[in-house]
C-alpha positions as CSV (number, residue, x, y, z in Angstrom):
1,X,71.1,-2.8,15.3
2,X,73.0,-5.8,13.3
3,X,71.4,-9.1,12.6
4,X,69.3,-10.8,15.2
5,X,68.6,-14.4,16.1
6,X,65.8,-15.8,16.2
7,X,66.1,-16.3,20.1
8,X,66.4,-12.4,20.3
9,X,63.3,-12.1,18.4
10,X,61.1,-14.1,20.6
11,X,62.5,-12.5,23.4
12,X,61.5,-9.0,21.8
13,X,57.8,-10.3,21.4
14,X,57.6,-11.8,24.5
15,X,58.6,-8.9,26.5
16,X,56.6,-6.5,23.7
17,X,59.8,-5.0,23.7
18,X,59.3,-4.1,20.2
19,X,61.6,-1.6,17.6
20,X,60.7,0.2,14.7
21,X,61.9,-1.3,11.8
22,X,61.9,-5.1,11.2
23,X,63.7,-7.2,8.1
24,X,62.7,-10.5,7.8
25,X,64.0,-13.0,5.0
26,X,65.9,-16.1,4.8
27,X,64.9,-19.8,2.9
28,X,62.9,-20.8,5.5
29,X,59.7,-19.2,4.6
30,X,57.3,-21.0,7.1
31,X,59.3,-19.0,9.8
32,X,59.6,-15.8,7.9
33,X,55.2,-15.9,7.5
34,X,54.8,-17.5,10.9
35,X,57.2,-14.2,12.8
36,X,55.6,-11.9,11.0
37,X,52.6,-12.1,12.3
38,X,53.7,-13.0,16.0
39,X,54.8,-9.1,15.1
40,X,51.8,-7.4,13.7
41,X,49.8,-9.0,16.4
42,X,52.7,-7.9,19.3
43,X,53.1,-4.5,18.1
44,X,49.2,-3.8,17.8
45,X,48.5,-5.7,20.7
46,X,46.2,-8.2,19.2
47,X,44.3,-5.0,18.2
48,X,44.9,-5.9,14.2
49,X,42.3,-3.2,12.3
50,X,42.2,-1.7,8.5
51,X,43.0,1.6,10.4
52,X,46.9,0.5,12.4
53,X,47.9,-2.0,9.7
54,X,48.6,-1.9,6.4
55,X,49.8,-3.4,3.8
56,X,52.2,-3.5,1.1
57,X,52.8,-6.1,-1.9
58,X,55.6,-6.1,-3.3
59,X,54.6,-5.7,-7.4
60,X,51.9,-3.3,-6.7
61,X,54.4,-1.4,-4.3
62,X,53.6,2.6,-4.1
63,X,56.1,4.1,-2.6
64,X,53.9,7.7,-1.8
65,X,51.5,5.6,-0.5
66,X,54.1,3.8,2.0
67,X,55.2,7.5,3.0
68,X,51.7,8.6,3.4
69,X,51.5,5.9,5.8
70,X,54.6,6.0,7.7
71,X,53.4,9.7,8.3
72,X,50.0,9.1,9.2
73,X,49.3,8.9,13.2
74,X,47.6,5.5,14.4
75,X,43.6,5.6,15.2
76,X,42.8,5.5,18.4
77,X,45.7,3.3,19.5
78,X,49.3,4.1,20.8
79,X,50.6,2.1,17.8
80,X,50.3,1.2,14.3
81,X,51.8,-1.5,11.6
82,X,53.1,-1.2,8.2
83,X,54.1,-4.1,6.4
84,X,56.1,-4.6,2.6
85,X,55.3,-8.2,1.4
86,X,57.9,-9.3,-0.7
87,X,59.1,-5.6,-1.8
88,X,62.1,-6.7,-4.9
89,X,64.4,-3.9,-4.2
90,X,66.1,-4.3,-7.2
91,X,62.9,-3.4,-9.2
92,X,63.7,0.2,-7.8
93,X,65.4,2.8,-9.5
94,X,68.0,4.9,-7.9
95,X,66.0,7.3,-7.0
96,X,63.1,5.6,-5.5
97,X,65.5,3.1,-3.8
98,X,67.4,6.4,-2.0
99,X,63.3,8.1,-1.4
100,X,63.1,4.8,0.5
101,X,65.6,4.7,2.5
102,X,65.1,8.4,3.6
103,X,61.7,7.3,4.7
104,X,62.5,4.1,6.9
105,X,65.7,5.8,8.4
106,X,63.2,8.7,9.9
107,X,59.8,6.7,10.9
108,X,57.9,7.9,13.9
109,X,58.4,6.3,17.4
110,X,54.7,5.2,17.2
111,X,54.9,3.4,14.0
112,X,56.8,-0.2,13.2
113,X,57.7,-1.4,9.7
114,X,58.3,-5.0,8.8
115,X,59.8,-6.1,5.6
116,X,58.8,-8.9,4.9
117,X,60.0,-11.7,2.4
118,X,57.6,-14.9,2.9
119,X,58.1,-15.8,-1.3
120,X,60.9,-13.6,-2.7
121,X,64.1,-15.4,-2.5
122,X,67.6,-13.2,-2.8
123,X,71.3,-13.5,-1.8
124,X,71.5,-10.9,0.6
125,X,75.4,-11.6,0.8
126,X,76.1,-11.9,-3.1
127,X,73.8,-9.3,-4.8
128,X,74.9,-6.4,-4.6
129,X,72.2,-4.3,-4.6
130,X,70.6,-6.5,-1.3
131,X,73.8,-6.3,0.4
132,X,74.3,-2.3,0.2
133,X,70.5,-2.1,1.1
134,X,70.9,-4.6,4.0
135,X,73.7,-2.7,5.2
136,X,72.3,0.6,5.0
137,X,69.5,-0.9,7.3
138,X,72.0,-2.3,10.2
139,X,72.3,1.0,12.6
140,X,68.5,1.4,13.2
141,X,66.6,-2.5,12.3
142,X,66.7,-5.3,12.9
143,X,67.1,-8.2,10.2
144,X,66.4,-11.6,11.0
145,X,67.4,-14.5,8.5
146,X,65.7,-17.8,8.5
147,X,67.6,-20.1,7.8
148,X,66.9,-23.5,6.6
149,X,66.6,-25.7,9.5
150,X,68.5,-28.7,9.8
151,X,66.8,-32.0,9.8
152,X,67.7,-32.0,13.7
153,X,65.6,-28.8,14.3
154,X,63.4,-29.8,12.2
155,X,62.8,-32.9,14.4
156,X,62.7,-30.9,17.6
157,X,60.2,-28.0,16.3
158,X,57.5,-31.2,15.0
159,X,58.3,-32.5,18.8
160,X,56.7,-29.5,20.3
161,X,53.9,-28.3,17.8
162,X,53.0,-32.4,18.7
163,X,53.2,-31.5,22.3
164,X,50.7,-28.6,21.5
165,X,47.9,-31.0,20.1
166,X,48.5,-33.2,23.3
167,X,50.1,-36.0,21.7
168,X,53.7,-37.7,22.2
169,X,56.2,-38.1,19.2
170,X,59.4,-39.7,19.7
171,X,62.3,-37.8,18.1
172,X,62.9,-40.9,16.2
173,X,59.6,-41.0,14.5
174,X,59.7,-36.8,14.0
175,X,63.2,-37.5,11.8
176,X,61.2,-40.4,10.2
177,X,58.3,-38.0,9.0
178,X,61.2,-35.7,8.1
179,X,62.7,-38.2,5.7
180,X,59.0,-38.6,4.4
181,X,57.9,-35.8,4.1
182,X,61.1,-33.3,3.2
183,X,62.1,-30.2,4.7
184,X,59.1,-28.0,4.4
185,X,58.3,-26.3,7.6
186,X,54.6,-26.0,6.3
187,X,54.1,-29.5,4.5
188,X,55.6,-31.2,8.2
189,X,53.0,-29.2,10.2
190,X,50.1,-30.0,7.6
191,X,51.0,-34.0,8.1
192,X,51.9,-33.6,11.8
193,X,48.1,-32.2,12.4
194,X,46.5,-35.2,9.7
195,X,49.0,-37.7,12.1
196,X,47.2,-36.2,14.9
197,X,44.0,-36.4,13.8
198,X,44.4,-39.6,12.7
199,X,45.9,-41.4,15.8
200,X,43.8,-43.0,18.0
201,X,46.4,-43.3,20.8
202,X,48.6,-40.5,23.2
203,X,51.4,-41.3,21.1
204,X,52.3,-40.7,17.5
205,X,53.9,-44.3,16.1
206,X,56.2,-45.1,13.9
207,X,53.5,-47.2,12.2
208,X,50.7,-44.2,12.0
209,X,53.2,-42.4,9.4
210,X,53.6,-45.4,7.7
211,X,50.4,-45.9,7.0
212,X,49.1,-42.6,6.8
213,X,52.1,-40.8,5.0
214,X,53.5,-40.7,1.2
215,X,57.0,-40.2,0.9
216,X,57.8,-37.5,-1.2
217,X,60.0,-37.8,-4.3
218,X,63.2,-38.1,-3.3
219,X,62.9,-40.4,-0.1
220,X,61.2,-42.7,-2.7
221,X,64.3,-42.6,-4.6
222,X,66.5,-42.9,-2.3
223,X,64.4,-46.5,-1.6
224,X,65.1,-46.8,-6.0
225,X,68.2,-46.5,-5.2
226,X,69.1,-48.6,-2.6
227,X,67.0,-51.5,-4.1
228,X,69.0,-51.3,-6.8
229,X,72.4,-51.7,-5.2
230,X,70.9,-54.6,-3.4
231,X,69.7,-56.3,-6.5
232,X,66.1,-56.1,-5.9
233,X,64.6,-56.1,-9.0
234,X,61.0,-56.5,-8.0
235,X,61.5,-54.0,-5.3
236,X,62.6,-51.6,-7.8
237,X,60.0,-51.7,-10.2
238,X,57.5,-51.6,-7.5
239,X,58.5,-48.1,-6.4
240,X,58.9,-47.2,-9.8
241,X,55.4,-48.2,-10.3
242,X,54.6,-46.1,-7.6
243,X,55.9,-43.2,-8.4
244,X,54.6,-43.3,-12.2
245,X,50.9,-44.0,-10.8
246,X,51.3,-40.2,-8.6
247,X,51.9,-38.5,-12.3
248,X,55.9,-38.0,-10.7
249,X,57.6,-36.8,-13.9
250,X,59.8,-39.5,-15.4
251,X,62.5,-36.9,-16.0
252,X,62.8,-35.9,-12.3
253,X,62.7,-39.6,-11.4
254,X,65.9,-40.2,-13.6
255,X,67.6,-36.8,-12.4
256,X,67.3,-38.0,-8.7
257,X,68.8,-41.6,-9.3
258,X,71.4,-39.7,-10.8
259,X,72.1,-37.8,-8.2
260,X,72.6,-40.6,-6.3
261,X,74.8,-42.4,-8.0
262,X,77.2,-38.9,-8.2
263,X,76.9,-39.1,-4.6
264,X,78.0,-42.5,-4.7
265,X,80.9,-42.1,-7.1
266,X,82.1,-39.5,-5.2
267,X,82.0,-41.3,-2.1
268,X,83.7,-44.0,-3.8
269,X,86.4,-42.2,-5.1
270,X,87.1,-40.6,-2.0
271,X,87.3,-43.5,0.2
272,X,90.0,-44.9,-2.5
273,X,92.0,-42.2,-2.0
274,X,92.2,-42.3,1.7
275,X,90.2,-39.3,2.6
276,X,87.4,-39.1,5.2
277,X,84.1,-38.6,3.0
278,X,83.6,-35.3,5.1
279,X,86.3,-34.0,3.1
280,X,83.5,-33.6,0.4
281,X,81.8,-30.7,2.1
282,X,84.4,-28.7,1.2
283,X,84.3,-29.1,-2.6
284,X,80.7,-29.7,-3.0
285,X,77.2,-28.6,-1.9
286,X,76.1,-30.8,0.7
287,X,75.4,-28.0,3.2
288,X,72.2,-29.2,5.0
289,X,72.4,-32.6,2.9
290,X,75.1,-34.7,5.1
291,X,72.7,-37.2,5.3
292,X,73.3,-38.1,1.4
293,X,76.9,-39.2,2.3
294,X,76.2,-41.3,4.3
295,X,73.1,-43.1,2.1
296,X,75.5,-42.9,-0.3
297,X,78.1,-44.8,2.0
298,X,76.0,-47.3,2.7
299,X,74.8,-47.8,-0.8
300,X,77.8,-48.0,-2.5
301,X,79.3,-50.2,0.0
302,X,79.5,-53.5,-2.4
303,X,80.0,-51.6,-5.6
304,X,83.5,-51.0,-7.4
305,X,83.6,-47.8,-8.6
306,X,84.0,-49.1,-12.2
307,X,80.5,-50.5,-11.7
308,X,79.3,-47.1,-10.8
309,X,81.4,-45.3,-13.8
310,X,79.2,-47.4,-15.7
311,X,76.1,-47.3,-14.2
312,X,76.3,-43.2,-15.0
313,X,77.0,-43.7,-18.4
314,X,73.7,-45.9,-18.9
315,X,71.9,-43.1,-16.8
316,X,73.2,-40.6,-18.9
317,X,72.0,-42.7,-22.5
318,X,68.7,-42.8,-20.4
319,X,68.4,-39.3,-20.1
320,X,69.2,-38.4,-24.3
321,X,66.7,-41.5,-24.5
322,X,63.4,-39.5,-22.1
323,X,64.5,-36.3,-23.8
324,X,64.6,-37.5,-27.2
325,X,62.7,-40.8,-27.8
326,X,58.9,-41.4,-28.4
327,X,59.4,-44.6,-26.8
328,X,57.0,-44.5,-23.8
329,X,58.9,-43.4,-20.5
330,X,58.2,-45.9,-18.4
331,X,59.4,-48.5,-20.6
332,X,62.7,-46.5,-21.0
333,X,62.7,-46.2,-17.0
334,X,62.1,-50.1,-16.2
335,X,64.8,-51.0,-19.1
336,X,67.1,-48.5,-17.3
337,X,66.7,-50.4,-14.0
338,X,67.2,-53.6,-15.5
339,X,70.5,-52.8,-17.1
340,X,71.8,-50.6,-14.2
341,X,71.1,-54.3,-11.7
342,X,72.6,-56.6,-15.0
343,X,76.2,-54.1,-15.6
């Protein structure tokens, strides 16, 4: 079996239409943890004991053991469940890694094996190693990736888990708590639930998350941002403020308004020469990260691009100045913003 969706996977556990051998990875780790379990609890059949399941993690892997247990017959039930947590394949040597792959090509019809990679990240396409494993694997499992869902499925998945704690949210408001809160499958369903708890009323506002919900880092800066190319001194100092009294790390702060105003420049420059800003997702990363064009867009609107030239180069003397300087950080940030609305 090649890769499967995710669609194909629910249908499998649905059904309990289950196979032997499972490989789960992928940057969305919420959804790697969350499936497999949904498998371990499918293929046991919500029968989960020390005797059907056991498991493997990854640093204290032993691979007799694993064989021991791949051979060992389940305990008074038609199934049993091994899983690998996190198993770094290219900790293995040769040997070990071809003792494995003997073992997981042969397992016994009663027995499932799930890799699984809920913390370890890896290229399965560009490291080598990973992509001669992960093909080896395509004939007899199936390998699921997670990817990182866009801020539109994002959206729709805090939609339903709202539904299932009987209250309403409007897919406006879901991409609101998105730009709050980031993209972190986990961190969205932790504030969805404190939203929940928290609202009084059938429906999730608008005006729940702003009360009840921080931004995280780079929404705030985004807000930096923007006051600054609107000239809002006292608006910009005020977030500042705010982010310095949560302990966020000056250096992170600068690195982010930076970001920005690359974004910006780059929007800039490619307006000037005619192109469609889209154009930029071919020679830059903004896979998953449209949405920065168009901030960008919007930011830069009223801003020559010599004003942007310069306003990097003080961002850049600000950065030699935090890394460098026993001037207090703050002071270095608030002079920063000062000369960035004053160029």
């Amino acid at each position: 079996m090649p890769y499967i969706s995710e669609k194909e996977l629910k249908k499998q556990i649905k059904e309990n239409s289950f196979k032997n051998f499972y490989f789960l990875f992928g940057q969305e780790k919420y959804l790697v943890k969350h499936y497999t379990q949904e498998l371990i609890e499918g293929v046991l059949s919500h029968n989960v004991n020390d005797f059907n399941l056991k498991n493997f993690i990854g640093e204290n892997f032993n691979l007799e053991s694993f064989e021991e247990s791949v051979e060992t017959l389940p305990f008074l039930s038609q199934s049993k469940c091994i899983v690998a947590q996190d198993l770094d394949i290219e900790d293995l040597h040769s040997d070990e890694l071809k003792k494995l792959k003997e073992i997981v090509s042969n397992l016994p019809e009663q027995t499932a094996v799930i890799f699984s990679f809920s913390t370890l990240d890896f290229d399965v396409k560009k490291a080598s190693k990973w992509r001669s494993f992960a093909k080896y694997l395509e004939p007899f499992a199936d390998l699921v990736e997670f990817k990182k869902m866009t801020k539109s499925e994002l959206s729709n998945q805090l939609v339903a888990w709202a539904k299932k704690l009987s209250k309403d949210l409007s897919i406006k408001s879901a991409q609101k708590l998105v730009d709050c809160c980031g993209d972190n499958l986990l961190d969205l369903q932790s504030e969805l639930k404190k939203l929940s708890s928290f609202s009084e009323n059938a429906e999730i506002s608008s005006e729940d998350i702003d009360f009840l919900i921080s931004k995280k880092l780079e929404a705030n800066v985004f807000d930096l941002t923007k006051a600054i190319s609107q000239k809002n001194l006292k608006k910009a100092l005020k977030i500042l403020d705010f982010l310095i009294d949560k302990k966020e790390e000056p250096i992170a702060i600068l690195s982010l308004i930076a970001s920005s105003y690359i974004d910006m420049y780059r929007v800039k420059a490619c307006i000037k020469s005619l192109a469609d800003i889209k154009e930029l997702l071919k020679y830059f990363d903004y896979k998953r990260k449209e949405f920065r064009l168009d901030i960008a867009n919007k930011a830069s609107f009223n801003l020559p691009i010599k004003k942007i030239r310069k306003d990097i180069k003080i961002l850049i003397d600000a950065d030699l100045a935090l890394k460098s300087s026993i001037t207090d950080k703050k002071i270095i940030l608030e002079k920063t913003l000062v000369e960035l609305l004053e160029c």
